[in-house]
C-alpha positions as CSV (number, residue, x, y, z in Angstrom):
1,X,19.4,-12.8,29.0
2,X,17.2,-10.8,26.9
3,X,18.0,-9.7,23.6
4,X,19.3,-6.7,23.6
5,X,21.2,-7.0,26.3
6,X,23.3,-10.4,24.4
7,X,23.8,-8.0,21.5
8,X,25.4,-5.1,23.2
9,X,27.8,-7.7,25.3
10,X,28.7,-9.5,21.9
11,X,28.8,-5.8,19.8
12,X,26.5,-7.0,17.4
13,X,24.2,-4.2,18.0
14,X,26.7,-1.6,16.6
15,X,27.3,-4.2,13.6
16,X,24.0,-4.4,13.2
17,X,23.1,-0.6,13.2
18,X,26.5,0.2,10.5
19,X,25.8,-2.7,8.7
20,X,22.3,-1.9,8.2
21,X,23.2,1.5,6.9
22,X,25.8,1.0,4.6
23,X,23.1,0.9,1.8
24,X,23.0,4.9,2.2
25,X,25.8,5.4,4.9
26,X,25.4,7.8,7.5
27,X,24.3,11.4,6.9
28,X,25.3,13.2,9.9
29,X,28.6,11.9,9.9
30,X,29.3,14.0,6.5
31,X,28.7,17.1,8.6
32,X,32.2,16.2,9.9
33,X,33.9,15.4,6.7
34,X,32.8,18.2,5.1
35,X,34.1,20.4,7.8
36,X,37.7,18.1,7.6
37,X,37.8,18.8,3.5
38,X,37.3,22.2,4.3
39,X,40.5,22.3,5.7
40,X,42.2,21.2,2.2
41,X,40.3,23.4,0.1
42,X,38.9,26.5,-0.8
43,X,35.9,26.8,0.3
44,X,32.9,27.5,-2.1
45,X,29.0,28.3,-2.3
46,X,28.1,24.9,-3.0
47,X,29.5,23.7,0.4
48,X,28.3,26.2,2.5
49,X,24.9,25.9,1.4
50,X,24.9,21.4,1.6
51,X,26.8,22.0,5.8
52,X,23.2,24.0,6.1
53,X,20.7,21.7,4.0
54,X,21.9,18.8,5.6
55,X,22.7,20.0,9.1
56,X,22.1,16.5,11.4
57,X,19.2,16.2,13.1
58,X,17.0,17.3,10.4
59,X,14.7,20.4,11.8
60,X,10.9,19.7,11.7
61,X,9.4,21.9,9.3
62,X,7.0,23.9,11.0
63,X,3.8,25.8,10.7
64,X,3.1,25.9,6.9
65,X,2.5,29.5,5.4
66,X,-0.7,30.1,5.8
67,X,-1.6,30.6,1.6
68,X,-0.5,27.1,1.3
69,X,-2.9,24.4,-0.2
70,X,-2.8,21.4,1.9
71,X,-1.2,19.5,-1.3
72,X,1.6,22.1,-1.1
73,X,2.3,22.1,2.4
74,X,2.4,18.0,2.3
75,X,5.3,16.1,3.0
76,X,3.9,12.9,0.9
77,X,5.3,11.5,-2.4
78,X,2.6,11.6,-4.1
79,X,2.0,15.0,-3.1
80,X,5.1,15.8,-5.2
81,X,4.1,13.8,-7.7
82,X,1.0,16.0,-8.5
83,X,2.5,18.0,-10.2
84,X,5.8,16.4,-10.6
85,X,4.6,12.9,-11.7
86,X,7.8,11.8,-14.0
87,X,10.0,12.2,-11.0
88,X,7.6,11.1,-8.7
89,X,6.8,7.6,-10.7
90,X,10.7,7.1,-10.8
91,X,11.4,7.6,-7.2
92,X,9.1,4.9,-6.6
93,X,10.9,2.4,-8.6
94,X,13.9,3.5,-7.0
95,X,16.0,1.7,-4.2
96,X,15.4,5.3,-2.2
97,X,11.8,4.8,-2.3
98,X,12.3,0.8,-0.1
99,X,14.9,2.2,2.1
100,X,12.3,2.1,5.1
101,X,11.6,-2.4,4.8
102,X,12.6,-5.6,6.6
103,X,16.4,-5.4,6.4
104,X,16.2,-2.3,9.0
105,X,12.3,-2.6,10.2
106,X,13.7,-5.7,12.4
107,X,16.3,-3.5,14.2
108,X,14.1,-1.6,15.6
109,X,12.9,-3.9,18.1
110,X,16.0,-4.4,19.5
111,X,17.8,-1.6,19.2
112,X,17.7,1.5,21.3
113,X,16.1,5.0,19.9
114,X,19.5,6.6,19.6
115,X,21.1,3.6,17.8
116,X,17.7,3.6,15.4
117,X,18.1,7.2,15.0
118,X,21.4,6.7,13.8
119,X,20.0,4.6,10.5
120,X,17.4,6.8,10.0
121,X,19.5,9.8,9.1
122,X,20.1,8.6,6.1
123,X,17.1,6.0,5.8
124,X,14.2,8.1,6.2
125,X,15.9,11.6,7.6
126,X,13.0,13.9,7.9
127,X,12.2,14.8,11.7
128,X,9.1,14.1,11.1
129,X,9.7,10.4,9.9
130,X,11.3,10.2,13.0
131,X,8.6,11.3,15.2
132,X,6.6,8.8,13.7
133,X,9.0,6.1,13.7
134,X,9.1,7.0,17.7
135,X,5.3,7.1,18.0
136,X,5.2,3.7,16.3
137,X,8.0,1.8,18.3
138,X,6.8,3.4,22.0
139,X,10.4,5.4,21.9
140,X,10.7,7.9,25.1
141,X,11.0,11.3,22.8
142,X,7.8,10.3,20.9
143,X,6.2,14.2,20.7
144,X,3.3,14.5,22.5
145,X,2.0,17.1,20.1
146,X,-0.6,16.0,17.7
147,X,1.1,15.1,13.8
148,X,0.7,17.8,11.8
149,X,-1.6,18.1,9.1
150,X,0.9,17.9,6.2
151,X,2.6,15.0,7.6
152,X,1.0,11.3,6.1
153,X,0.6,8.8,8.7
154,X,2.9,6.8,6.8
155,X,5.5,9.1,5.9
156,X,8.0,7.3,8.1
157,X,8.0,4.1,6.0
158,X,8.3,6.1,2.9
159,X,11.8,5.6,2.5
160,X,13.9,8.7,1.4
161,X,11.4,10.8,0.2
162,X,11.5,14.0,-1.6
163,X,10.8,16.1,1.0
164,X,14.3,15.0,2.6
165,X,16.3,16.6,-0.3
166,X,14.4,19.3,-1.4
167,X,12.2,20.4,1.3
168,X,13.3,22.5,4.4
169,X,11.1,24.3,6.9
170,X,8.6,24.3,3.9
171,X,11.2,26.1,1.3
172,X,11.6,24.2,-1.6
173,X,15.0,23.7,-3.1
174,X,16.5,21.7,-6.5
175,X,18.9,22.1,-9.4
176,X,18.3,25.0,-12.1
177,X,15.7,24.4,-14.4
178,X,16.8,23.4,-17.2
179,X,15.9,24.7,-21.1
180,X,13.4,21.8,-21.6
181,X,11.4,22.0,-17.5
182,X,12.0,26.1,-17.2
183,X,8.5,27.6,-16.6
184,X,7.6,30.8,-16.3
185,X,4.0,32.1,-14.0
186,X,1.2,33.3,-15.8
187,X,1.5,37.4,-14.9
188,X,-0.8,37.8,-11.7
189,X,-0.1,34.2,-10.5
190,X,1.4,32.4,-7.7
191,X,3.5,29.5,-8.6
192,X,2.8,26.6,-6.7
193,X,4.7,26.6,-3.1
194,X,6.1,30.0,-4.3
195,X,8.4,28.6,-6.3
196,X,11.9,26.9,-5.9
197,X,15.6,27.8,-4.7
198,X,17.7,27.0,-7.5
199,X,21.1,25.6,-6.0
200,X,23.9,24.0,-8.1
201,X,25.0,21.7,-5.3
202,X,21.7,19.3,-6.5
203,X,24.3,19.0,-9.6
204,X,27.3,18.6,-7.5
205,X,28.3,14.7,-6.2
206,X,29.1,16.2,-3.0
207,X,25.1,16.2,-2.6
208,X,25.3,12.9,-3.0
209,X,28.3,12.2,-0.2
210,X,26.2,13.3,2.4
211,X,24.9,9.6,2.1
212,X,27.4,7.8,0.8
213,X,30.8,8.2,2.8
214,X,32.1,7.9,5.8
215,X,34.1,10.8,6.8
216,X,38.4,10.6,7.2
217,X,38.1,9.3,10.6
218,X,34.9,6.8,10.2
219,X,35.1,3.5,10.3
220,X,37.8,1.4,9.1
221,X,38.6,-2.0,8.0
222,X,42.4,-2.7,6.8
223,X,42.9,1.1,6.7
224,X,40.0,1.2,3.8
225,X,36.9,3.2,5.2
226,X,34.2,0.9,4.8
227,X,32.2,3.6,2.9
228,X,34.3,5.0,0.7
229,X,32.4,6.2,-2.4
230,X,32.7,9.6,-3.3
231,X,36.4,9.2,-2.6
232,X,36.7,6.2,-5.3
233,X,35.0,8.8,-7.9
234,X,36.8,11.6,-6.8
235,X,40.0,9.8,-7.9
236,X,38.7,8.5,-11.0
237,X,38.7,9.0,-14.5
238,X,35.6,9.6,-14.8
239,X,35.2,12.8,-12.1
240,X,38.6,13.9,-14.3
241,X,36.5,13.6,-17.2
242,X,33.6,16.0,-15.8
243,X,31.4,13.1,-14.7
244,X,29.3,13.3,-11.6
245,X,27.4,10.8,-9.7
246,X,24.3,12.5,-11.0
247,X,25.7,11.8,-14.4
248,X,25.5,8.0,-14.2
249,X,22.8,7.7,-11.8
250,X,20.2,10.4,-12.6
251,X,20.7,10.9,-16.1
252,X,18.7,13.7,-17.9
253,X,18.1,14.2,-14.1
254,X,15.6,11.4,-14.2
255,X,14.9,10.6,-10.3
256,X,16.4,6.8,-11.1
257,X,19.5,5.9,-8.9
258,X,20.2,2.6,-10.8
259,X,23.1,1.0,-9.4
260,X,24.3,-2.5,-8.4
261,X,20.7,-4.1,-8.0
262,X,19.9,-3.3,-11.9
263,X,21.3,-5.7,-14.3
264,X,20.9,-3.0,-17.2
265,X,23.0,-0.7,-15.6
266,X,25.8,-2.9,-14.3
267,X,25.4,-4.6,-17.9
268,X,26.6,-0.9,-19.3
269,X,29.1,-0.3,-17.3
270,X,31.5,-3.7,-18.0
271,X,33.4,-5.0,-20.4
272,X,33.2,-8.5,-21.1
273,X,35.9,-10.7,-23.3
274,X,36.5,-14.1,-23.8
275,X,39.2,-15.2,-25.6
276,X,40.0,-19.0,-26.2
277,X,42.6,-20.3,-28.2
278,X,44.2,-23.6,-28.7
279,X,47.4,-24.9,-26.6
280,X,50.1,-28.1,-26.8
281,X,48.6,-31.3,-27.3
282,X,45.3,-29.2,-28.4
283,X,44.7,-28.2,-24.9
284,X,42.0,-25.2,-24.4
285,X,43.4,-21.9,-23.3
286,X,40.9,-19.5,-21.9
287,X,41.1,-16.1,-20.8
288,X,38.1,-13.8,-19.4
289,X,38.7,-10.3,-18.7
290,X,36.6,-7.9,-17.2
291,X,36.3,-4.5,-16.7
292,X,35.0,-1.5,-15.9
293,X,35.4,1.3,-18.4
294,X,31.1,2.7,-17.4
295,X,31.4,2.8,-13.9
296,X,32.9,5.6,-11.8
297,X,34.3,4.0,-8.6
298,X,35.2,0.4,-7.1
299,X,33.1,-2.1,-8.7
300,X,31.5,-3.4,-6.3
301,X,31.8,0.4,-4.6
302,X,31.1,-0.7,-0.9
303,X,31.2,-4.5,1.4
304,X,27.8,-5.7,0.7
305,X,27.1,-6.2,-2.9
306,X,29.4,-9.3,-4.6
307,X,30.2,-10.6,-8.0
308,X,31.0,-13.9,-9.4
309,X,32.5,-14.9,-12.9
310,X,33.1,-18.2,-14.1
311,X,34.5,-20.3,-17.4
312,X,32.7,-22.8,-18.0
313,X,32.8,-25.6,-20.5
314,X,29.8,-26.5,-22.6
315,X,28.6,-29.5,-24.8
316,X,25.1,-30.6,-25.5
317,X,24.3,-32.3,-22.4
318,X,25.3,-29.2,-20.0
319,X,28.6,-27.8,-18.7
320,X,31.4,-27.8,-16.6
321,X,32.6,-25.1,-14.5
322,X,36.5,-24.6,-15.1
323,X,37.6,-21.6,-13.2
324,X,35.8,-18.9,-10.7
325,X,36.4,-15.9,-8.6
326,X,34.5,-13.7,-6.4
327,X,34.9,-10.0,-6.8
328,X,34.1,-7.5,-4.2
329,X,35.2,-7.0,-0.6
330,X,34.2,-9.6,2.2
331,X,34.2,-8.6,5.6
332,X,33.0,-10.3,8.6
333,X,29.3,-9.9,10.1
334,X,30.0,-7.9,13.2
335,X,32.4,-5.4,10.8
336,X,35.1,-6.4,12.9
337,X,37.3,-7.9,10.2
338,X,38.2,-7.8,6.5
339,X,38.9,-11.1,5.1
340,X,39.3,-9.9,1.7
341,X,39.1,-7.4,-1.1
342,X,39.2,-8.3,-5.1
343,X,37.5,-5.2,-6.2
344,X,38.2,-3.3,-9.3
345,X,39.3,-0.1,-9.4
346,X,38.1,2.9,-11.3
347,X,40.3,2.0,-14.7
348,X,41.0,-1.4,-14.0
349,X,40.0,-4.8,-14.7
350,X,40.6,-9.0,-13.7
351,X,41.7,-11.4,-15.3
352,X,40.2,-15.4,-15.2
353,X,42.7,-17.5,-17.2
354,X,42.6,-21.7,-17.5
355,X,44.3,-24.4,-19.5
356,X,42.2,-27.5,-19.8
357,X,42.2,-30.3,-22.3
358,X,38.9,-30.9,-24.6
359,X,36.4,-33.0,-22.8
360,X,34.8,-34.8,-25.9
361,X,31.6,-33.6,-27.1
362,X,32.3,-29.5,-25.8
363,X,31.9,-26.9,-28.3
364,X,31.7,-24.1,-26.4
365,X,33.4,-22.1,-23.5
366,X,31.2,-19.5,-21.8
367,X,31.5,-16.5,-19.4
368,X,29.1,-15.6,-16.7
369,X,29.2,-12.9,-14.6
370,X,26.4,-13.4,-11.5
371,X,25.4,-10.7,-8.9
372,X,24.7,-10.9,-5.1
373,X,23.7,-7.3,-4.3
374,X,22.7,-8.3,-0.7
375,X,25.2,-10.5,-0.1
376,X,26.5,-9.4,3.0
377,X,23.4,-8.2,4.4
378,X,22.1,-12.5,3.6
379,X,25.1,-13.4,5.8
380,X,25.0,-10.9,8.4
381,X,21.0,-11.6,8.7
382,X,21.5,-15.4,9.2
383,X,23.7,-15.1,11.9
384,X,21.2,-12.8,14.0
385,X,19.1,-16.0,13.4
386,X,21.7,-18.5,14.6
387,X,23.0,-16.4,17.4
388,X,20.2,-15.3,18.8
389,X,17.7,-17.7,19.7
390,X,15.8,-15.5,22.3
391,X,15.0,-13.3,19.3
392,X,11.1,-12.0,19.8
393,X,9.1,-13.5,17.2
394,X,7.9,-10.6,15.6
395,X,11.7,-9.8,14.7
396,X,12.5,-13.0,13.8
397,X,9.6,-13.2,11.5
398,X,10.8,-9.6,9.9
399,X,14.2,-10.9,9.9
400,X,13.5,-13.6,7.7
401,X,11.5,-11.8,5.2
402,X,14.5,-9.5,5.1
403,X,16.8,-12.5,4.3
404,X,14.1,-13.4,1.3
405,X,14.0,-10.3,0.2
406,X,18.0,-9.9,0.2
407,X,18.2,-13.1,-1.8
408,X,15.4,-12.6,-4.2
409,X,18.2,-9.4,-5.6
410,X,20.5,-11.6,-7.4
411,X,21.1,-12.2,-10.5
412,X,23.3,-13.3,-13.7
413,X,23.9,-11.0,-17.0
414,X,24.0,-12.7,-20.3
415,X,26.5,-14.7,-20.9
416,X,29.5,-14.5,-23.3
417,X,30.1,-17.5,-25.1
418,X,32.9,-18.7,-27.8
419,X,32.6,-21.7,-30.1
420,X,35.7,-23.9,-29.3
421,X,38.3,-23.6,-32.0
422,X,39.1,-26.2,-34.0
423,X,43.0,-27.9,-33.5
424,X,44.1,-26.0,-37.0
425,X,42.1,-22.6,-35.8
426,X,43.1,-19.6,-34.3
427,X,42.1,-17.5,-31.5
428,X,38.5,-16.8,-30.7
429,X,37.3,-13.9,-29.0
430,X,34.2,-12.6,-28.2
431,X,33.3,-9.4,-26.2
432,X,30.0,-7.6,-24.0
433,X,29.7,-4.1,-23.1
């Protein structure tokens, strides 16, 4: 039995395919949602113009104008960057510049075209990455046409590039300028691609949906969707204090879209404290509490990333682990199944609490707080592995560097440490932000 043929009977091909695109969810799925929300409220300029921008499939561009420059017709990065090259040199060390790499590369030598497609929406959405994607993989819509001029021959392993939020059939489009980036054209000038569309949805988190949730009716574990983002901010303090996503995530609309993976940014949003004190028979309370004042949704916000804290016990010669807890929410590889969900809400925190007596020698208690960004995505890899024997080697050999690359994302914030109080002392308490 070939490959694809074992994961269709077993469903792993559709687990594969949603799993695989939870890092950006599903664009054209939004379409729907936005058209459901419509139905609660009012609509407004800013939705009508994001059901048009990001209308699923994507339409090609087209002919360029004519008084283009073949740098202003291009769909390339670094075409952007030209001229743009803060925004441009941030996009590339964002997570929307590596959304095109192993973890999805893999699937595409197994998967069908139309289930590909379906990760590529929000992956690398242009038609045009598409096309190439289809030259690339043999796919039986590849165009016959030759590739345009303005399209790179590597476009489609670009990732989300800017073209796929601000460029349609060769119109550019982005946020007001602001006081400090307005420009004006020298009298008698053209400005470069004619200009820009200002639209205020680039400010709006709804922009931002069109990646990251599922719609009302989309996939469900437990009754939770299983990308539920914009909702969680929606109902959070921070959207009823005026905050977007853009507020956290592209501050002073840097082109960023630190999240999970960065250790500063998760660091900023927490708040750590450890508090020991001393109990009967001059046992060692300890409590660690942690949450989540910075951060505008569930932390973690979706089923793949996970955290660990831990109290341990330290003395000279190393430590002793007293307590643990994972948080986040762990579901099973093929999506079929939630087996658990410790996640804090928007406003909310957890509480690790232990009573131990005083190993001699310890002198101090410490809290750690460890990240698996890719946690599910390092199961769910593995078993393609174990199941799948038959695997071609060529995926198999992606498949793994995917699984190195997953694990080579964790990592552990500095730790929060308290010296152990004396039998006469009182409480202890140190805190992080």
């Amino acid at each position: 039995m070939d490959i694809k043929s074992d994961m269709r009977r077993s469903g792993v091909g559709f687990a594969i395919a949603l799993a695989i695109s939870l890092a950006l969810g599903v664009a054209g799925t939004w379409l729907l949602y936005r058209m459901l929300a419509s139905e609660r409220a009012p609509q407004d300029a800013t939705a009508g113009f994001l059901a048009t921008h990001w209308t699923q499939p994507l339409r090609p561009q087209g002919e360029a104008p004519a008084d283009y420059s073949p740098i202003e017709a291009s769909l390339a990065p670094e075409a952007c960057g030209t001229c743009h090259g803060q925004q441009y040199a941030d996009w590339s060390t964002s997570l929307h510049s590596r959304s095109i790499g192993p973890g999805i590369l893999w699937q595409f030598l197994v998967l069908s075209q139309e289930e590909s497609n379906g990760c590529l929406r929000c992956h690398a959405p242009l038609a045009e990455q598409k096309a190439l994607m289809a030259l690339q993989y043999g796919w039986a819509s590849a165009p016959t046409q030759p590739v345009p001029p303005y399209v790179s021959s590597d476009l489609h392993r670009r990732g989300l590039v800017c073209a796929a939020c601000h460029v349609r059939r060769h119109r550019h489009f982005g946020p007001p300028s602001s006081p400090q980036s307005a420009q004006s054209a020298i009298p008698g000038s053209r400005l470069p691609h004619d200009g820009f569309v200002a639209e205020q949805a680039f400010l709006d988190s709804r922009f931002c949906s069109t990646c990251h949730q599922f719609p009302p009716k989309g996939r469900s574990l437990a009754g939770k969707l299983i990308e539920n983002t914009f909702e969680e901010w929606r109902t959070s303090p921070a959207a009823a204090q005026g905050l977007t996503c853009q507020s956290c995530h592209m501050p002073d609309r840097r082109h960023l879209w630190r999240g999970i993976h960065d250790s500063e940014m998760v660091s900023r949003g927490l708040r750590r404290e450890l508090e020991v004190t001393r109990g009967d028979a001059g046992r060692l309370i300890v409590r660690a509490i942690i949450s989540t004042p910075g951060v505008g949704h569930f932390f973690p916000t979706y089923v793949v990333p996970k955290v660990t804290i831990s109290i341990h016990l330290r003395s000279p010669v190393g430590s002793r682990e007293i307590a643990r807890r994972v948080i986040g929410r762990t579901v099973s590889v093929d999506l079929d199944r939630e087996i658990s969900d410790t996640r804090i809400p928007p406003g909310g925190n957890v509480v690790l609490a232990a009573e131990v007596d005083t190993p001699r020698g310890v002198d101090q208690v410490e809290f750690r707080v460890e990240v698996a960004p890719a946690e599910h995505y390092i199961r769910m890899f593995q078993s393609m592995l174990d199941r799948n024997s038959s695997m071609a080697p060529a995926a198999q050999t992606i498949l793994r560097e995917a699984i190195r690359q997953a694990q080579a994302t964790g990592y552990r914030l500095d730790a929060v440490t308290v010296a152990v109080p004396g039998l006469l002392d009182g409480l202890r308490r140190s805190v992080a932000n």
